[in-house]
NUKEKE-35957 format. One line per 8 residues: number of its first residue (from 1); their letters; for each residue x, y, z of N, C-alpha, C. Coordinates in nm, 3 decimals, always signed. Layout:
<pts>
NUM> A> X Y Z X Y Z X Y Z | ...
</pts>
This chain:
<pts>
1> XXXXXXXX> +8.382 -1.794 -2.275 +8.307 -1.896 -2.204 +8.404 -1.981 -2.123 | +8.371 -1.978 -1.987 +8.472 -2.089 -1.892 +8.429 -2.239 -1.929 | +8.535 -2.308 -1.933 +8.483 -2.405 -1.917 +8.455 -2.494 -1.811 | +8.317 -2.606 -1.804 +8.249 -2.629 -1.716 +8.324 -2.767 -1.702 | +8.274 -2.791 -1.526 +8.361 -2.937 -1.463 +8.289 -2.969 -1.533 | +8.346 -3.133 -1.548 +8.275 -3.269 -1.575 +8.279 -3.384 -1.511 | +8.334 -3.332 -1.340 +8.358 -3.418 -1.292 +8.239 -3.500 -1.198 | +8.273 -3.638 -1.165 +8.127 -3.719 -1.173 +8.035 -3.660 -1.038
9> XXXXXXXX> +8.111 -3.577 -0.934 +8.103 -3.534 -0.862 +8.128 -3.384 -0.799 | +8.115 -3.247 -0.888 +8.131 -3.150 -0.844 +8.186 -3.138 -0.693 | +8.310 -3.069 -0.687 +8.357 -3.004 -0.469 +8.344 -2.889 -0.525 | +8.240 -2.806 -0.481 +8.284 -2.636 -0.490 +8.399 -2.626 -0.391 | +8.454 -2.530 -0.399 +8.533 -2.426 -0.381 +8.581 -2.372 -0.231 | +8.600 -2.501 -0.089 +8.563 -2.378 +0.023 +8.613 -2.249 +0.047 | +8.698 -2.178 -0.066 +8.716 -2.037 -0.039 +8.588 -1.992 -0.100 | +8.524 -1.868 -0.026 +8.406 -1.817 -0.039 +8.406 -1.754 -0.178
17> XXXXXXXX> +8.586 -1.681 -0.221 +8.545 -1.596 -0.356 +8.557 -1.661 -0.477 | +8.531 -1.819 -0.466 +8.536 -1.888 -0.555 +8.403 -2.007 -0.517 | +8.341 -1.997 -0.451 +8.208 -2.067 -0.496 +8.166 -2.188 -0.586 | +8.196 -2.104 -0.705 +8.120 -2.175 -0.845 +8.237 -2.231 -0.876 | +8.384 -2.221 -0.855 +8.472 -2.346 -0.898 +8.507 -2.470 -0.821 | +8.489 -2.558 -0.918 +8.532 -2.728 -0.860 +8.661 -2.720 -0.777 | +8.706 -2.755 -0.675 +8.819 -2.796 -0.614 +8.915 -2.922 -0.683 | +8.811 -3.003 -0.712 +8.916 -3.133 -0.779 +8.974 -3.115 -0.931
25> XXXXXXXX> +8.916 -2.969 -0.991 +8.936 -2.977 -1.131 +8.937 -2.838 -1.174 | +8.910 -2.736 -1.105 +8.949 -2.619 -1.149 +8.854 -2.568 -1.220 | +8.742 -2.606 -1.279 +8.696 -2.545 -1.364 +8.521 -2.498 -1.345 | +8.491 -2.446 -1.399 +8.321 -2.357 -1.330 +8.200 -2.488 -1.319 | +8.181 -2.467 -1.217 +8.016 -2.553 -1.165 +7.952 -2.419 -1.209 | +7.853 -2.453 -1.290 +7.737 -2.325 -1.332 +7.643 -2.373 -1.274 | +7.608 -2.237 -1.171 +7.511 -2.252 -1.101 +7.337 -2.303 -1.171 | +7.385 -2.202 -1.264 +7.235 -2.162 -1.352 +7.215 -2.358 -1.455
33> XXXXXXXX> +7.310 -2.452 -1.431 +7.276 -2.544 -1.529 +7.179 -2.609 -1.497 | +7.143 -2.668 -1.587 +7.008 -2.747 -1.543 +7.007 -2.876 -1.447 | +7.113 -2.932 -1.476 +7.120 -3.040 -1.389 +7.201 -3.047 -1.226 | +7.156 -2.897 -1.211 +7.166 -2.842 -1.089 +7.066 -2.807 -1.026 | +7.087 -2.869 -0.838 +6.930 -2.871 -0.793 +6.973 -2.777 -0.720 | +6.868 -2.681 -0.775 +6.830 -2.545 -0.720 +6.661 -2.516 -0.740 | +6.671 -2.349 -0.640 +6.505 -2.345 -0.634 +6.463 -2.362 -0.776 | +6.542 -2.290 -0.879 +6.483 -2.277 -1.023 +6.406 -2.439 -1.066
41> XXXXXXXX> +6.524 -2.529 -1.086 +6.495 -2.699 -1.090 +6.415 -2.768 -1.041 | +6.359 -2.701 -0.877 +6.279 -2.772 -0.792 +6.146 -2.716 -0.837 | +6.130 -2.599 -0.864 +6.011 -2.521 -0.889 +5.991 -2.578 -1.011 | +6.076 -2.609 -1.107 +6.023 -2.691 -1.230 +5.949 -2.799 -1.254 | +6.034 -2.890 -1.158 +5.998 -3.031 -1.148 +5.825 -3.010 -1.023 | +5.829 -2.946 -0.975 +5.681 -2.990 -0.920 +5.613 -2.858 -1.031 | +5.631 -2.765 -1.100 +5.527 -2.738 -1.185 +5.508 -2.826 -1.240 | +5.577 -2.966 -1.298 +5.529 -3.042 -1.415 +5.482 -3.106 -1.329
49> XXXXXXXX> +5.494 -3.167 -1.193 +5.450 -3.241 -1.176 +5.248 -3.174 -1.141 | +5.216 -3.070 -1.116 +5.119 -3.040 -1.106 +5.068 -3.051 -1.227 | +5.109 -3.011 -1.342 +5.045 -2.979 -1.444 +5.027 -3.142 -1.518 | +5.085 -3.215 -1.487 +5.066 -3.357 -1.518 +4.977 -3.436 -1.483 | +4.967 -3.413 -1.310 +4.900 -3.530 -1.226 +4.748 -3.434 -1.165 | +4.771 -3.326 -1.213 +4.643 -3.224 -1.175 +4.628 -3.130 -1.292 | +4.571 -3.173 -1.381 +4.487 -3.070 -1.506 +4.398 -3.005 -1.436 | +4.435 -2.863 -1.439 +4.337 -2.766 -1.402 +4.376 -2.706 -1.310
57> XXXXXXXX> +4.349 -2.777 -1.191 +4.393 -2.724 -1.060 +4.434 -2.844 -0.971 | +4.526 -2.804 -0.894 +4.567 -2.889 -0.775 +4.503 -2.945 -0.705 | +4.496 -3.001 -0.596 +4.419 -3.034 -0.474 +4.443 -2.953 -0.346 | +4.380 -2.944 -0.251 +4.408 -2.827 -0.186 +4.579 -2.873 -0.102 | +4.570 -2.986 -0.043 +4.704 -3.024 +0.025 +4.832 -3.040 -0.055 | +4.842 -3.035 -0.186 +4.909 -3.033 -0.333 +5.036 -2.921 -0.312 | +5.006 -2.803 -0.261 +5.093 -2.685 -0.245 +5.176 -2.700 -0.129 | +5.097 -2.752 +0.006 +5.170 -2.751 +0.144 +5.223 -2.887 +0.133
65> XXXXXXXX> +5.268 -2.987 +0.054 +5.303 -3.044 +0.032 +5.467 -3.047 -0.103 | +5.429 -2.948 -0.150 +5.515 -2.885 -0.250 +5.624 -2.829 -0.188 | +5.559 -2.718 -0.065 +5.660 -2.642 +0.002 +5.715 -2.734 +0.111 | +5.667 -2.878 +0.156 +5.778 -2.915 +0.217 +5.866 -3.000 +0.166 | +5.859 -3.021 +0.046 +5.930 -3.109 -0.016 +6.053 -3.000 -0.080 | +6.019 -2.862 -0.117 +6.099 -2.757 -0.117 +6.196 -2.735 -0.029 | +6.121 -2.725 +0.077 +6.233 -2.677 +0.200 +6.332 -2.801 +0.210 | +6.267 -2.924 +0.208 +6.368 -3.013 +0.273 +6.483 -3.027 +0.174
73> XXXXXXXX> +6.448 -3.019 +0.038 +6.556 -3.017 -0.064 +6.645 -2.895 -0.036 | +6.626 -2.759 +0.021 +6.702 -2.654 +0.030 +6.804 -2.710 +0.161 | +6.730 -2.731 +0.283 +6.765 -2.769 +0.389 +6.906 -2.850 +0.360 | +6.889 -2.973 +0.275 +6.996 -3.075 +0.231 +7.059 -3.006 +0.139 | +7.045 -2.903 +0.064 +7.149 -2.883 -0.061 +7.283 -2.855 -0.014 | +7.320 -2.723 +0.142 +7.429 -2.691 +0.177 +7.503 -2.845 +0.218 | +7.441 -2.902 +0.281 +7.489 -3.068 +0.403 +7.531 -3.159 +0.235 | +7.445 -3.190 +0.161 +7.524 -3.249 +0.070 +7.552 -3.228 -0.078
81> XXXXXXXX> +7.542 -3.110 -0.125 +7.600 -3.042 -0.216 +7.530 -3.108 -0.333 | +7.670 -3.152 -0.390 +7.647 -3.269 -0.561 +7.654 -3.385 -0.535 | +7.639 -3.451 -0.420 +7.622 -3.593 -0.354 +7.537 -3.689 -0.478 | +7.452 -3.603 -0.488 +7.332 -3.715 -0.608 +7.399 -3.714 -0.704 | +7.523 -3.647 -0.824 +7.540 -3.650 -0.913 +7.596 -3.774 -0.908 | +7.660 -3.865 -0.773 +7.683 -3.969 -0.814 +7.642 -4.078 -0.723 | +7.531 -4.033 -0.693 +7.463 -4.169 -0.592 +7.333 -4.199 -0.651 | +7.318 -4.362 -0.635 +7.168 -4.392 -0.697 +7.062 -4.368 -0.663
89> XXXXXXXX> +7.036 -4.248 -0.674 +6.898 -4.182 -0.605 +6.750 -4.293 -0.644 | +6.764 -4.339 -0.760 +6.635 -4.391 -0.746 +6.630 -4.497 -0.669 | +6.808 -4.580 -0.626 +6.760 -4.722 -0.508 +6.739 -4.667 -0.385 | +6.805 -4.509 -0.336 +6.767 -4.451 -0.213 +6.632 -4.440 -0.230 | +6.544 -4.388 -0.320 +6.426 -4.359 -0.314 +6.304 -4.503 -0.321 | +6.362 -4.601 -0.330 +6.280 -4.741 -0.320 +6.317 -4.778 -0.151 | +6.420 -4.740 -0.115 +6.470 -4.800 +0.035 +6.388 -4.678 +0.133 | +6.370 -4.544 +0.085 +6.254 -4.421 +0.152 +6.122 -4.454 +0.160
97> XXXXXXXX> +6.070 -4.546 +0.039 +5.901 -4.562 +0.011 +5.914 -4.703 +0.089 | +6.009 -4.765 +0.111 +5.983 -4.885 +0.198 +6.016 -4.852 +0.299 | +6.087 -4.749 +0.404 +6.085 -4.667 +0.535 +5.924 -4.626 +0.546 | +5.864 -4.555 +0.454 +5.793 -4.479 +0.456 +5.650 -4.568 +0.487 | +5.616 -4.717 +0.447 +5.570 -4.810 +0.485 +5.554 -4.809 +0.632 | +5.728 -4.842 +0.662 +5.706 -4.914 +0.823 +5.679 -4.786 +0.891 | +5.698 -4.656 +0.815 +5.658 -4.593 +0.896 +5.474 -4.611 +0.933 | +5.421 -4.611 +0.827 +5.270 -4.661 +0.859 +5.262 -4.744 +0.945
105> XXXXXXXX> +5.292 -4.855 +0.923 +5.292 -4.987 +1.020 +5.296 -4.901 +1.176 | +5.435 -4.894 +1.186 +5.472 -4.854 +1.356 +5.377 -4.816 +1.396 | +5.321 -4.674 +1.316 +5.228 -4.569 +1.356 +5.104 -4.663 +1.397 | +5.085 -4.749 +1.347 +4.943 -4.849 +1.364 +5.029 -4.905 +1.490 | +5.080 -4.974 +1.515 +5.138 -5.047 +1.623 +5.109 -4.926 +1.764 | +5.183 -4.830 +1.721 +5.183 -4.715 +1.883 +5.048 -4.696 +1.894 | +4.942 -4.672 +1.810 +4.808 -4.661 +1.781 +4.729 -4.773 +1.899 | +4.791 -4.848 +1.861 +4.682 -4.998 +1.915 +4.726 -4.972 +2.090
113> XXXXXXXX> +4.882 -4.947 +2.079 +4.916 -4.974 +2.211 +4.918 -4.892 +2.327 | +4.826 -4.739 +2.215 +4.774 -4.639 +2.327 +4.679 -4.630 +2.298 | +4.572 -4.785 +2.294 +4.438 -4.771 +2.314 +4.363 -4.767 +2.192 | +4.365 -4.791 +2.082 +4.348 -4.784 +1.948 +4.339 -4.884 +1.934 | +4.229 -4.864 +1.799 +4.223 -4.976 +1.724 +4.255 -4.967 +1.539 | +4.199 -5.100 +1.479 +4.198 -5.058 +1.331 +4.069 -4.991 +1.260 | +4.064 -4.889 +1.351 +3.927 -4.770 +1.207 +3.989 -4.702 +1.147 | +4.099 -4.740 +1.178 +4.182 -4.582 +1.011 +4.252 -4.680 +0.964
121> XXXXXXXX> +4.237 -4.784 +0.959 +4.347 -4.867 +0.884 +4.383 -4.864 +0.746 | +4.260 -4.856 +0.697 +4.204 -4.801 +0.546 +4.283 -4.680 +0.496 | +4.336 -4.578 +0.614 +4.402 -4.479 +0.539 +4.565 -4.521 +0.523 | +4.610 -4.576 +0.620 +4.710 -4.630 +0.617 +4.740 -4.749 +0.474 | +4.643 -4.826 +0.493 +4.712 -4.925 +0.369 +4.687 -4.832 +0.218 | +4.612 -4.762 +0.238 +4.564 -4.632 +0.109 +4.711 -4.618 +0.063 | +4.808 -4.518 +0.214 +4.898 -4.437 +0.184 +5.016 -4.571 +0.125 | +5.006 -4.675 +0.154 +5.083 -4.814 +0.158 +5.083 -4.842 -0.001
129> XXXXXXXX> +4.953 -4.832 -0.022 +4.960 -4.847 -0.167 +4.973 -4.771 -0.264 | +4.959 -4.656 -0.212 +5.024 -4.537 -0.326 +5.176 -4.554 -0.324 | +5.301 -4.591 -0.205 +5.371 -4.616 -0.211 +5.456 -4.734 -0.285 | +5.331 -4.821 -0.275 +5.369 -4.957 -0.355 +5.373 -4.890 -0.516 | +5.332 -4.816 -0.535 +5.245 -4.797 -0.688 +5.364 -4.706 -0.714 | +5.419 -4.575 -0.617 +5.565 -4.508 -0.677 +5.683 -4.629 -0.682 | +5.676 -4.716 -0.599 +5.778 -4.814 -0.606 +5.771 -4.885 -0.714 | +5.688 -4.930 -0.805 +5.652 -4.977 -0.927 +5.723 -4.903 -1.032
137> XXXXXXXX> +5.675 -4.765 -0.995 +5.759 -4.650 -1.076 +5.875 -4.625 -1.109 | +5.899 -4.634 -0.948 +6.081 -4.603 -0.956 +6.151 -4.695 -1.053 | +6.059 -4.842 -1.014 +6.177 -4.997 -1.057 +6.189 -4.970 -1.200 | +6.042 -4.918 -1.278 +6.062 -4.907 -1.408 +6.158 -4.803 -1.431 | +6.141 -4.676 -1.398 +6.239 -4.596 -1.407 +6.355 -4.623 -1.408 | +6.382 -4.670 -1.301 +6.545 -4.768 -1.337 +6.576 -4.836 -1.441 | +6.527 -4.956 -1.457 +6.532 -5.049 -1.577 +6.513 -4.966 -1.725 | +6.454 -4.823 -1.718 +6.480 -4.724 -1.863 +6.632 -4.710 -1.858
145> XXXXX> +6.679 -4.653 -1.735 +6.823 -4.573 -1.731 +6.912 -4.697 -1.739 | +6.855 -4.820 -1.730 +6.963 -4.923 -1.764 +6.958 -4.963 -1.956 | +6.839 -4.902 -1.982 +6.834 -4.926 -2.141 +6.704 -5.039 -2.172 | +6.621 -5.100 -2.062 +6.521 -5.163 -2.059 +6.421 -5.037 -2.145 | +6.307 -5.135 -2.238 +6.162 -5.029 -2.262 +6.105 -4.981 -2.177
</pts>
């Protein structure tokens, strides 16, 4: 058995016939581990998340929503590797759901100012508040990984 980095930040290898070894430490990044984001990991984490938030069956937009959240994680894996093993993904992901806001907003703003008004507004503050409600999530989530109940 090789033994595996532990470093807080995995560098594979840029010689190609070494891949799976760390540069800063010599020793095997296993592809196959769990706390490696790969398709295996990604396909995990949204089976649970289906099987959690949808008993039975999905919703129909549930899947095409799956696969782009797939791709974009593949898309980013080469560009930033093991970047997350040491960045605070859950404050990036509170600073995304509050992008993801103004993105509503704007969208209402360009709306009005090519002739629009507020009759979909309702879907917008909808999507606003589902965001508020993962942001709720995240904060708790955090405050666990700090040792909070």
């Amino acid at each position: 058995m090789r033994r595996e980095c532990d470093c807080p930040t995995p560098h594979p290898h840029p010689n190609p016939r070494l891949p799976d070894d760390c540069v800063s430490c010599g020793f095997w990044i296993n592809p196959e581990a769990d706390w490696v984001s790969s398709d295996k990991t990604v396909a995990e984490f949204f089976g649970r998340l289906a099987e959690a938030a949808f008993p039975g069956e999905a919703p129909e937009g549930f899947e095409s929503f799956r696969r782009q959240c797939e791709a974009r994680e593949r898309a980013g894996r080469g560009s930033f590797g093991f970047a997350y093993a040491s960045r605070d993904n859950l404050a990036e992901s509170v600073e995304e759901l509050s992008d993801f806001v103004i993105y509503l907003l704007l969208d209402g703003l360009k709306h009005r100012r090519n002739g629009g008004g507020d009759e979909d507004l309702e879907l917008a503050l909808t999507g606003a508040m589902h965001a508020f409600r993962a942001y709720e999530a995240t904060r708790h989530l955090a405050a666990r990984r700090r040792g909070s109940p």
